[in-house]
N, C-alpha and C positions, 0 to 999 in steps of 0.2 A: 720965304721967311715966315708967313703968315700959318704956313703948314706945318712946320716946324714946330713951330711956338703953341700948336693946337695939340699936334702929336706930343710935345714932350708937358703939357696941362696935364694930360690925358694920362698919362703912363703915371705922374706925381699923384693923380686920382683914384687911382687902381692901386697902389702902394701903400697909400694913408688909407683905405677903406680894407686891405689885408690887415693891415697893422691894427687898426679897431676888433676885426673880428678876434683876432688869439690875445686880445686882450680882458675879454670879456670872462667877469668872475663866477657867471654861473653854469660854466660849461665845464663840467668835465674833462680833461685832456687825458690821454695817454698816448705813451712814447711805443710805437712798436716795438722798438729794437733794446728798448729796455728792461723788458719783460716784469715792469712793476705799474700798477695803475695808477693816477693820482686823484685823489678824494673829492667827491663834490666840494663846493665851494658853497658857503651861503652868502647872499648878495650885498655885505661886508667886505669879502672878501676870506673872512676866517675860514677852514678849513673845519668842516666836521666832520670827517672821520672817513673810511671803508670797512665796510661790515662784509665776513662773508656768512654767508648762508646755506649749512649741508641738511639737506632733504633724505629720506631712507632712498625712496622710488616713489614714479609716476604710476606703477600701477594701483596703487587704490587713492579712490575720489579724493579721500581728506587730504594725504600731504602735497598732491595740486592744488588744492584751496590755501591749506596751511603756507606753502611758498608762497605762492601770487601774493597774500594778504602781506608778508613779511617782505620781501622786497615791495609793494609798493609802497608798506609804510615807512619804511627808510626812505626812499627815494623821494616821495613827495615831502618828507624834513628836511632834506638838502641832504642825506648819507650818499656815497657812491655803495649799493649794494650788488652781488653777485650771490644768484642762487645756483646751486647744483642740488642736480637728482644722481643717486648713487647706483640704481637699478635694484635695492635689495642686495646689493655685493659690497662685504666688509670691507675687502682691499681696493675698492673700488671709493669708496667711503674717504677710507686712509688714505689714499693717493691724492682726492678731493681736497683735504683737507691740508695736505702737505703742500699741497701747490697753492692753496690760499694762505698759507702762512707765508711762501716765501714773494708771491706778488702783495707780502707789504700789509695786510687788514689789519684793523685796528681792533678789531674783535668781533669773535666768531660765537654765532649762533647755531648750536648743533640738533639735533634730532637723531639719535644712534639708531643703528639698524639694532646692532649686537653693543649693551652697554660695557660689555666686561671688555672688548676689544678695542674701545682707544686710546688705549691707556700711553702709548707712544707720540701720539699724535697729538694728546692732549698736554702730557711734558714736555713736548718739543712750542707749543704755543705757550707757556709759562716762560721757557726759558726764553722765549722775544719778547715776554712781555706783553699778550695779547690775550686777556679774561676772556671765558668761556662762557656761555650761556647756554646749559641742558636745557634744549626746548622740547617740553611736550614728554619726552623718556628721560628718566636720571641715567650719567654720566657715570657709573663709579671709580670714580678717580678722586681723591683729595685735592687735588689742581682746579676740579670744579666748584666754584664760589657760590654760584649762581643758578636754578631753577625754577622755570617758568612752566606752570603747566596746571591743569582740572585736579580737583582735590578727586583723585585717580582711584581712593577707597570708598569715597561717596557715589563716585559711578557704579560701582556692584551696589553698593546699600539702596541705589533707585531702583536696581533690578531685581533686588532681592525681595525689595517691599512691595514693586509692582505685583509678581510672584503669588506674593503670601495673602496680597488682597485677590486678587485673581482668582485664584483657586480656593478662598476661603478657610487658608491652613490655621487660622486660630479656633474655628468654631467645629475641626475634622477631629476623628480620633482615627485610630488604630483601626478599626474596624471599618471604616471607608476613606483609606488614602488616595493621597493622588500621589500621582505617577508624572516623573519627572526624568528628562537626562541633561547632561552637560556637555556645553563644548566651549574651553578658554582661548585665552589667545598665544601671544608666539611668546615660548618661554625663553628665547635671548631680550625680550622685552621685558626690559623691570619693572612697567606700568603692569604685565600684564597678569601679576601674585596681589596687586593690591584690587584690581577692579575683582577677580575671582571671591580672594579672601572677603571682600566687601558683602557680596553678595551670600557668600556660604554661612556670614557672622548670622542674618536672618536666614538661612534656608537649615543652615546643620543641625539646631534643634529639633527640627522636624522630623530631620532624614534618623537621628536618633531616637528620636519616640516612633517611627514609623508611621507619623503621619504623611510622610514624604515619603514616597519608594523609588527606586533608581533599578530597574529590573537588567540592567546589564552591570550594575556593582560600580562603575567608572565615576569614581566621584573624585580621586586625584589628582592636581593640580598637573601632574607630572604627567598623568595619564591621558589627560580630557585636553592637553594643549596645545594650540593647532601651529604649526612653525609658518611662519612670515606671516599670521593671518591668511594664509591661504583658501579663499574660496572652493578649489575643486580639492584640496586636501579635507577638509569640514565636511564635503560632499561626499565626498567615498567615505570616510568614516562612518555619515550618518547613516550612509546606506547599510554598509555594514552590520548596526547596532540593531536597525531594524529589522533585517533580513534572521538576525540572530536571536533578539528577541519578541520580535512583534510579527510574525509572520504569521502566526497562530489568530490572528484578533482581539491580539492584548491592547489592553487601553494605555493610551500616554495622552496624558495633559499639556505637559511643556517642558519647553525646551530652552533650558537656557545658555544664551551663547550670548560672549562677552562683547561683540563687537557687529556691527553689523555684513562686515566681508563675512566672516563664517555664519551670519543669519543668512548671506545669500545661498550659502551651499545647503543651511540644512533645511530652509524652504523648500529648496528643490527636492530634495529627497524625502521630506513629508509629503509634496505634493503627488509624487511618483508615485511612491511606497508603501506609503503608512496605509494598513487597509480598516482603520479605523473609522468611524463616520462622526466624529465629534472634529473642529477645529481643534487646531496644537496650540498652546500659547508658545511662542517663541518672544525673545527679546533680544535689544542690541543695542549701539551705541554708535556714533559719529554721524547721523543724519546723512546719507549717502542720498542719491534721488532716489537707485532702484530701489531702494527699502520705504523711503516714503512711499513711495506707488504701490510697496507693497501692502503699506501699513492702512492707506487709503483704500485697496482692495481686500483687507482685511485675512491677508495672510503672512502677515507680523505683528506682534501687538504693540510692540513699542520699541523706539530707541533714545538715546539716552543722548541727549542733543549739548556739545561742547563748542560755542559760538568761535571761532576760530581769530574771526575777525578781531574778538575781545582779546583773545592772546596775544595777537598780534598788535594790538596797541600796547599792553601790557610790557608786552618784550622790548617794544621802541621806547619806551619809558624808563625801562629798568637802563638797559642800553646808553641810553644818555646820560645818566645818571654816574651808573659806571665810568663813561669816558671822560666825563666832567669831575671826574673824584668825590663824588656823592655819596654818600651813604646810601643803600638800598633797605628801607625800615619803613616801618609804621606813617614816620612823616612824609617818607616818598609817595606812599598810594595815598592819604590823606588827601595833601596838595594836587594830585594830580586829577583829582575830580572825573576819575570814571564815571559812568551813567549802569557800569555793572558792577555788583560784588563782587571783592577777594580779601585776600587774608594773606597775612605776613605766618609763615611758620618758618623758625629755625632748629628746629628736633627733630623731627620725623627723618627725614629724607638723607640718611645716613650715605657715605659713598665710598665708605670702607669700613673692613675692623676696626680700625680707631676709633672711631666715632666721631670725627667728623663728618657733621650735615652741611648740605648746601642750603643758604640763605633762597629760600621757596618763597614765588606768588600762586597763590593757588586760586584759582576761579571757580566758579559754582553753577555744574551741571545742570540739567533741567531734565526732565521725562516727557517724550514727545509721543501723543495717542493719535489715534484717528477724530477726537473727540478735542483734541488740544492745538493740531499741529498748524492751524490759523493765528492763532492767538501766539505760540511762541514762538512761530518761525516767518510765517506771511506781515504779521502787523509790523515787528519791529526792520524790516525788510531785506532778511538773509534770502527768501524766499521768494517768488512770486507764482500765482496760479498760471500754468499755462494751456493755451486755446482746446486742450484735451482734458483739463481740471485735473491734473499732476502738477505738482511742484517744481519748479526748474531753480537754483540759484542763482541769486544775482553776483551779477561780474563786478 
């Protein structure tokens, strides 16, 4: 009897200790067989939200950084978030995001490969009712309310001014130019007409008074732009340019390319190639490590550093705001007490003929040297030195 009575404690113990655990609010549950998630919980019990999160691809540094920062900062607020990477593939994209509308999110943070391409995917999220957030690339669609990302025409104006300090184009004439080429980024990217045009607003004076020379002519946007950002597409190009016109011992100055994937290609091919004996100035933009190393080795001159981490607090701000029926305005960044500057713009960033703009936070790039890149990148601590005096980011 005395066995019994131990054995059926025992079983009453193990039942009330199952029933505590799936009672518990800040766990996450999902149903397999229901094929819908259910949303963190915050330790109330109230439900705040699931966010999904579509990335382009893991092949270049930044939108691995750009995800990790964005789902960890939903997740450490209490959000259930899910990140996907899309490989660079549009339908790959679309299907991404088809499947995250019908597992239920409560609103989707996008990053487009191709912005003219979601346009189906982005109506079919309106029509459930789940606001969009264009991160990082505008959306064009009218369905998109929302834009978070680098004031994207100030990043060429860094590179532009870098440039024209560098090479000394206000004190040149005619008579002793510098010599320059170009290489843009991927033209299904709508960031990628604003960083170009930014930079050409300071360089195209030049290239028109002919203080600026471009000796293979390639100075348009349509011309000079590299698709997906592609490293070995920039590299064959550059090879190309040089092979074409510098093969002789012509002199070139700099090179500017909009990003730093295509500064990795056209380092390589200046380094190969170019049989000049002067450094190239080259520039670029999104802090990658190889490009620090380069920039530290002194075969890049700069890039154009977009804290990532700040957008990604910015977006889990907006985000809230949104799912709470907030207003996203002046008073939201106000109160929200960033430790970085942004700005409310609602004109620019058009997403159709109509003219409707998506309500934009826009952030403020910085210019990162070999002379600089302690101070903007190591102190605030995106960075750290590592045991070889390279930069490694922190996790």
């Amino acid at each position: 009897m005395k066995k019994f009575l131990a054995l059926l404690l025992a079983l009453v113990m193990v039942f009330a200790l199952a029933a505590c655990g799936t009672d518990d609010p800040g766990n996450a549950t999902t149903d397999p067989n229901a094929g819908e998630s259910t949303p963190a919980e915050s330790t109330n019990g109230e439900s705040l939200g699931y966010v999904g999160i579509s990335m382009p691809t893991q092949s270049l540094e930044r939108w691995n950084r750009d995800g990790a920062f964005l789902r960890d900062q939903f997740e450490a607020s209490g959000y259930k978030a899910e990140l996907l990477y899309a490989n660079n593939e549009v339908d790959q994209q679309v299907s991404d995001i088809q499947n995250l509308i019908a597992d239920g999110v409560n609103l989707l943070v996008i990053s487009a490969i191709d912005g003219e391409s979601l346009n189906t995917v982005v109506d079919e999220a309106a029509e459930n009712g789940i606001p969009v957030i264009a991160y990082d690339r505008l959306i064009m669609n009218d369905n998109v309310d929302y834009y978070v990302s680098f004031d994207n025409y100030s990043v060429g104006v860094l590179q532009g001014q870098f440039l024209e300090e560098q090479l000394g184009l206000a004190d040149r004439t005619a008579d002793d130019p510098a010599y320059i080429e170009f290489t843009a980024g991927d033209p299904a990217d709508n960031n990628a007409p604003f960083f170009y045009n930014g930079a050409m607003s300071i360089l195209q004076p030049y290239l028109d008074s002919n203080v600026l020379v471009c000796l293979s002519g390639q100075t348009d946007f349509d011309v000079v732009a590299t698709e997906q950002w592609n490293t070995d597409t920039a590299l064959d190009r550059a090879q190309t340019i040089l092979a074409s016109y510098y093969s002789g011992g012509e002199h070139l100055d700099a090179w500017l390319c909009s990003n730093d994937s295509t500064a990795l290609g056209v380092t390589q091919a200046v380094t190969s190639d170019y049989t000049g004996g002067n450094t190239v100035i080259i520039t670029g933009q999104d802090g990658d490590v190889a490009n620090l190393r380069n920039i530290i080795d002194g075969t890049q001159a700069m890039t154009v550093y977009k804290a990532v981490a700040n957008e990604a607090v910015a977006t889990l701000d907006i985000a809230a705001a949104i799912l709470a029926g907030d207003p996203v305005d002046e008073a939201l960044i106000e109160a929200a007490g960033w430790d970085f500057e942004a700005s409310l713009d609602t004109e620019t960033y058009t997403t159709s003929d109509t003219g409707h703009a998506a309500t934009s936070v826009l952030l403020v790039p910085e210019t990162v040297t070999n002379d600089n890149y302690e101070e903007v990148l190591v102190t605030p601590g995106y960075y750290e030195v590592g045991d070889d005096g390279y930069l490694v980011a922190v996790e």
